[in-house]
N, C-alpha and C positions, 0 to 999 in steps of 0.2 A: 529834237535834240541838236545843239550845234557841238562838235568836236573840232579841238584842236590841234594839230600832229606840227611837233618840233621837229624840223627837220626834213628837207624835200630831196630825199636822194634816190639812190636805187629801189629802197623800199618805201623810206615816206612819203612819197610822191604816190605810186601808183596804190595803196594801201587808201591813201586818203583819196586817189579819185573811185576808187571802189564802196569805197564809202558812200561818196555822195553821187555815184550812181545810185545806190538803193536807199538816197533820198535823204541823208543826213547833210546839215547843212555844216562845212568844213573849212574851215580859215587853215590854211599851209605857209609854216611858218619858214624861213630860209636867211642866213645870213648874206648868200649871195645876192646883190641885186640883182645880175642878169638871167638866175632862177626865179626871181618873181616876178620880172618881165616879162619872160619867155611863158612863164605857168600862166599868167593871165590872158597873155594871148592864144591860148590855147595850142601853146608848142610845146611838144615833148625835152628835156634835155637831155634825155639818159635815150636807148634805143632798146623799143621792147615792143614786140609787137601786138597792131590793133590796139596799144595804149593811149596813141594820139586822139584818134576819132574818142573813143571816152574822154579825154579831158576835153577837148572840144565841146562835145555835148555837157558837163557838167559845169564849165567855164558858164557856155551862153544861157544855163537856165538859172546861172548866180547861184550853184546850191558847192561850186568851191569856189577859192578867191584863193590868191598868192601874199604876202606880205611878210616886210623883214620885221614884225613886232607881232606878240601872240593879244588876242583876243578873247574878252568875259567868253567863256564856254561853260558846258558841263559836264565837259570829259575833255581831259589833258593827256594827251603820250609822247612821250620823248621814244624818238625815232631819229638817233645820233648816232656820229661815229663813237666806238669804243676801240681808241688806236692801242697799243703799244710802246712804252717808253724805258729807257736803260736798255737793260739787259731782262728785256721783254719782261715787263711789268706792265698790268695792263692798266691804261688810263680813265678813267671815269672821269675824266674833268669835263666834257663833253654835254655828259648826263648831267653834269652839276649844274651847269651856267645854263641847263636847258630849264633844270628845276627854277632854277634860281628868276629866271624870268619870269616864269608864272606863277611863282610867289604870289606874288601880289593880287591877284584874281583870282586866288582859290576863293571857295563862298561855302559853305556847309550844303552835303551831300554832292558834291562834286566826284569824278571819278578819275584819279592819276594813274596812267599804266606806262612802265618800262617794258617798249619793247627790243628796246638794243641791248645785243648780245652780251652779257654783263656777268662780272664774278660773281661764283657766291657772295650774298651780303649786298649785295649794292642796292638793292633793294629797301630792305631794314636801311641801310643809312642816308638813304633818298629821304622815310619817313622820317629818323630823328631830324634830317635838317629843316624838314616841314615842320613838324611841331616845335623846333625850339625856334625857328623866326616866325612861325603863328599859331603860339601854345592854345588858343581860341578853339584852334581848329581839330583839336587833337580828337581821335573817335567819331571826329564828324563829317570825313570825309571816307572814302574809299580808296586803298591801295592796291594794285597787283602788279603783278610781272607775266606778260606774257608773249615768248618770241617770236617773230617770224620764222618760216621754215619755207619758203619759195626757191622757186630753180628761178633765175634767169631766164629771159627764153619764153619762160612760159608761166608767169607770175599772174595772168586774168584768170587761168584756169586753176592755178593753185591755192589763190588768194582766197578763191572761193568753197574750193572743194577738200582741201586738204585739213585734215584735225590738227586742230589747235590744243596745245596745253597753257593752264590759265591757272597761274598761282595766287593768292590775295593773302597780305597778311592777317586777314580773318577769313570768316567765312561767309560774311557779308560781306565784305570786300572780292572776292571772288566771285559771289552769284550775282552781283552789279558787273560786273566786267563778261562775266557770262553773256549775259543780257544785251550791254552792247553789241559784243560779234554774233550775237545770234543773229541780227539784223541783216548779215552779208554772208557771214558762212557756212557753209550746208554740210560740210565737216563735221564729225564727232569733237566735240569741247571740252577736253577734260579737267575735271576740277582734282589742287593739290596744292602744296603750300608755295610762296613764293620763291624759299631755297632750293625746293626740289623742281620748281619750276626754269629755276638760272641752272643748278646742273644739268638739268634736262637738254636745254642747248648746248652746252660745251661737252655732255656726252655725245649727243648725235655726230656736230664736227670732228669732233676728237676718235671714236668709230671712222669714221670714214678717212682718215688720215692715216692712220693707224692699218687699213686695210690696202689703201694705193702705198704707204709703205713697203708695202708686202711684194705690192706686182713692181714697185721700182726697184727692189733689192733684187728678185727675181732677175729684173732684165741687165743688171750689173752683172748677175751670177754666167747670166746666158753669153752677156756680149764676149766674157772672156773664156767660156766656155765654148765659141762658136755654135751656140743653137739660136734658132730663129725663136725669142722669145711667144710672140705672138702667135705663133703655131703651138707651143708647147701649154698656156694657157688655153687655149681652145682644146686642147684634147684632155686637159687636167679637169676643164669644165664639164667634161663630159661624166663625170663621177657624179651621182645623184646628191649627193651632199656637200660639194664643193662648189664654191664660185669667186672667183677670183676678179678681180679685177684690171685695168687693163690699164699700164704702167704710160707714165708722159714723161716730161722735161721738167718734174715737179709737183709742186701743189700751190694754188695761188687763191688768188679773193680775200673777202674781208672777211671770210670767215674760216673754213677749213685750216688754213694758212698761220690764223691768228689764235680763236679760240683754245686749240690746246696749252697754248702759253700761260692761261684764262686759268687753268685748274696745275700746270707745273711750279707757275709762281706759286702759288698757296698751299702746294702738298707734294713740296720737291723730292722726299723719302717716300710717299708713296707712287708717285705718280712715273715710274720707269720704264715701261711701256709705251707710252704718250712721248714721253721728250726723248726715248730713243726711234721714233717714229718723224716727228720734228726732225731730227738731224738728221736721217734717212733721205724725204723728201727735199730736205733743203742741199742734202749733198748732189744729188742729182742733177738740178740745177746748175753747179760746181762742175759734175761730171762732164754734162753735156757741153756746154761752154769748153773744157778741155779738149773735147773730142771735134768740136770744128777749128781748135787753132791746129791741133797736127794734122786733120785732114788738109788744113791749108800750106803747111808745112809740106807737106809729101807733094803738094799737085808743085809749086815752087821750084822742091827740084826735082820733079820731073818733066816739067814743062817750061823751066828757066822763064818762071812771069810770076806777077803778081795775079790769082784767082779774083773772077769776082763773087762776091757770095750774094745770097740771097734769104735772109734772114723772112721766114712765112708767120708771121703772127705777133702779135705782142697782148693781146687779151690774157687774160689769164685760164679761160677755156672758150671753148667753141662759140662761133654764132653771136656773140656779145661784144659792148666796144669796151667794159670794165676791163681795168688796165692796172688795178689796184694790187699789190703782193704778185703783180705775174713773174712767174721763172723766167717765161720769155722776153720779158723785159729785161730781168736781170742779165741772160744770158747774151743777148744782143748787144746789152752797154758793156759786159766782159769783155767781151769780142772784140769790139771797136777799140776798149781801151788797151789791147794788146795790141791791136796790130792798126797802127794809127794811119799808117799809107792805101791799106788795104780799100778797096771798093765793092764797098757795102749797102746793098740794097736792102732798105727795111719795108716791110708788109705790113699792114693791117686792113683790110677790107671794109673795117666795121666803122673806122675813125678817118674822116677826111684832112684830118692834121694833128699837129702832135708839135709842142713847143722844143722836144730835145730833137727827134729823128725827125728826115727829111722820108717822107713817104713816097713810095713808088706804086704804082698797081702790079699787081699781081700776076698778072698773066705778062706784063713786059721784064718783071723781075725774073719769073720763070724763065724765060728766054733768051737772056743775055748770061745768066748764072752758071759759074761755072760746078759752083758746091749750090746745091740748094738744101735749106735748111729749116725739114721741118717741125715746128715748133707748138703750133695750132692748129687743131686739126677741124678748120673750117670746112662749110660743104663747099664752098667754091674754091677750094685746091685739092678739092678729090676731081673734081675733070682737067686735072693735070696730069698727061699720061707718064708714067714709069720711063724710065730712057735710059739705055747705061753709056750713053754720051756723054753725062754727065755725073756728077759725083752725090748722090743723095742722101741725105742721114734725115730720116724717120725717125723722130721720137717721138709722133704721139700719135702714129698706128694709122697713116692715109694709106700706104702703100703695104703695111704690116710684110716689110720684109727685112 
């Protein structure tokens, strides 16, 4: 079987070299040309580990190949962004103009799968666009929807292991799409429709948004409370039936961040819960950004200078160089654009450059800073020791004090 995957990004990339690790032969398709440079040379673009040596080996046995135009296969999956537009509405144009390219090389019993994060319905109107520009083809192909669920980080061992759910709008269309991932996934596969298979993802996101909601509203409650949040969560956790989670400078990525908007747009009366959870984590974001301009204000006058600060991260979580929806992006460019004199050292460990901020290392940012400011809670600023020489604001639990 040869498959075709639109889109070489965080997940279409290592998805399709998974693939043809276990032997499927895989054309990866990129608008980027320096991702289809980089992918045929057997170089990683995104940072994920033990992903290189795989594409390396798949590269040199020719069982992937990189290219900016999709190729006759016999399974197509759009593996695209699904941004946000206005007043967060979410965009499918993405998925369209993916469809819309392999158009032309559907062939009867072909198998088309959405796996980007998508609203209700995007699905269904993927297939009307198929059958009304190849009414030929109508019934004789195969459609489903089925999304990824991978951590960053650690996407070889999820890719494989973790259960899949696999909506088709029939039920031949689902046991074809089955059949594909059975090839690589050792996961339970569940079979269900394609609508309940796109809720299915923006419930999972939306859960978990909804839940760091919770420990970020907590740590609002604490800071002005004076209790050490992080302490209070660990003893709250200690009740057999509770578990909490453990509050940051936000919520970020291209999913968490995004997908709730995914089901607010389309069931703004029901959905209250969800978008008062969204504005929670997005306030945070707001908050903490406020909380390093007065600390900068207080060291000012009480040290007659300007601070230097030390901005720790810009990923949107740990260990990763995705930089996509991060709070600590956001809250870094706040910062700056308030206090335009100020000297600001930016962090990111994971990214050796960055077209807006000038990067500094980490351990020299540590040590000139007179605020340091944490943002990311990388493993390589946890062997940065605690100091009250200096002014520290922990938001995302290195020091939990």
């Amino acid at each position: 079987m040869k498959a075709c995957f639109m889109g070489l990004g965080y997940i279409g990339l290592p998805t399709a070299i998974i693939a043809a690790k276990h032997g499927i032969e895989v054309v990866g398709v990129d608008i980027n040309p320096e991702v289809v440079t980089l992918t045929n040379q057997g170089k990683l673009h995104i940072i994920e580990p033990g992903m290189e040596e795989y594409l390396q080996e798949v590269v040199e046995k020719g069982l992937l190949k990189a290219s900016l135009k999709p190729e006759v296969s016999e399974a197509y999956f759009m593996v695209v962004p699904t941004p946000f537009k206005g007043n967060h509405e979410p965009d499918i144009s993405y998925v369209e103009a993916a469809t819309r390219a392999v158009l032309p090389l559907l062939k009867e019993n072909d198998l088309y799968v959405i796996e980007s994060t998508s609203p209700v319905g995007t699905t269904e109107k993927m297939m009307n666009l198929i059958y009304t520009e190849r009414p030929e083809l109508r019934d004789k192909i195969y459609i489903a929807y089925c999304p990824e669920r991978v951590l960053p980080g650690n996407v070889i061992y999820e890719l494989v292991h973790n259960d899949r759910v696999i909506g088709g709008m029939n039920e031949e269309s689902t046991t074809k799409a089955i059949a594909f991932y059975s090839q690589f996934v050792q996961g339970t596969l569940h079979r269900t429709n394609a609508r309940t298979a796109e809720m299915c993802k923006l419930t999972e996101n939306s859960s978990r948004d909804v839940q760091i909601a919770f420990a970020n509203e907590l740590s609002l409650i604490c800071d002005k409370a004076g209790i050490n949040v992080w302490e209070l969560i660990n003893l709250a956790n200690k009740h057999p039936r509770v578990n909490i989670l453990q509050p940051g400078c936000g919520v970020g990525g291209h999913c968490i961040a995004v997908d709730p908007y995914f089901i607010t747009a389309d069931f703004p009366r029901e959905s209250k819960i969800i978008a008062d959870a969204r504005e929670i984590n997005n306030y945070k974001a707001f908050w903490c950004a406020e909380k390093v301009q007065n600390e900068m204000l207080k060291f000012q006058l009480k040290h007659h200078r300007t601070p230097v600060i030390a901005m720790m991260g810009l990923a949107f979580k740990p260990n990763i160089d995705d930089l996509r929806e991060s709070p600590a992006k956001y809250i870094t460019t706040k910062v700056m654009q308030g206090c335009s004199n100020a000297d600001i050292l930016v962090v990111e460990p994971n990214v050796n450059e960055h077209k807006v901020f000038k990067l500094t290392n980490y351990k020299e940012a540590y040590e000139q800073a007179d605020i340091v400011v944490m943002l990311v809670a990388h493993d390589v600023f946890r062997e940065l020791p605690w100091t009250d020489e200096k002014v520290i604001l922990d938001f995302c639990g290195i020091y939990k004090k």
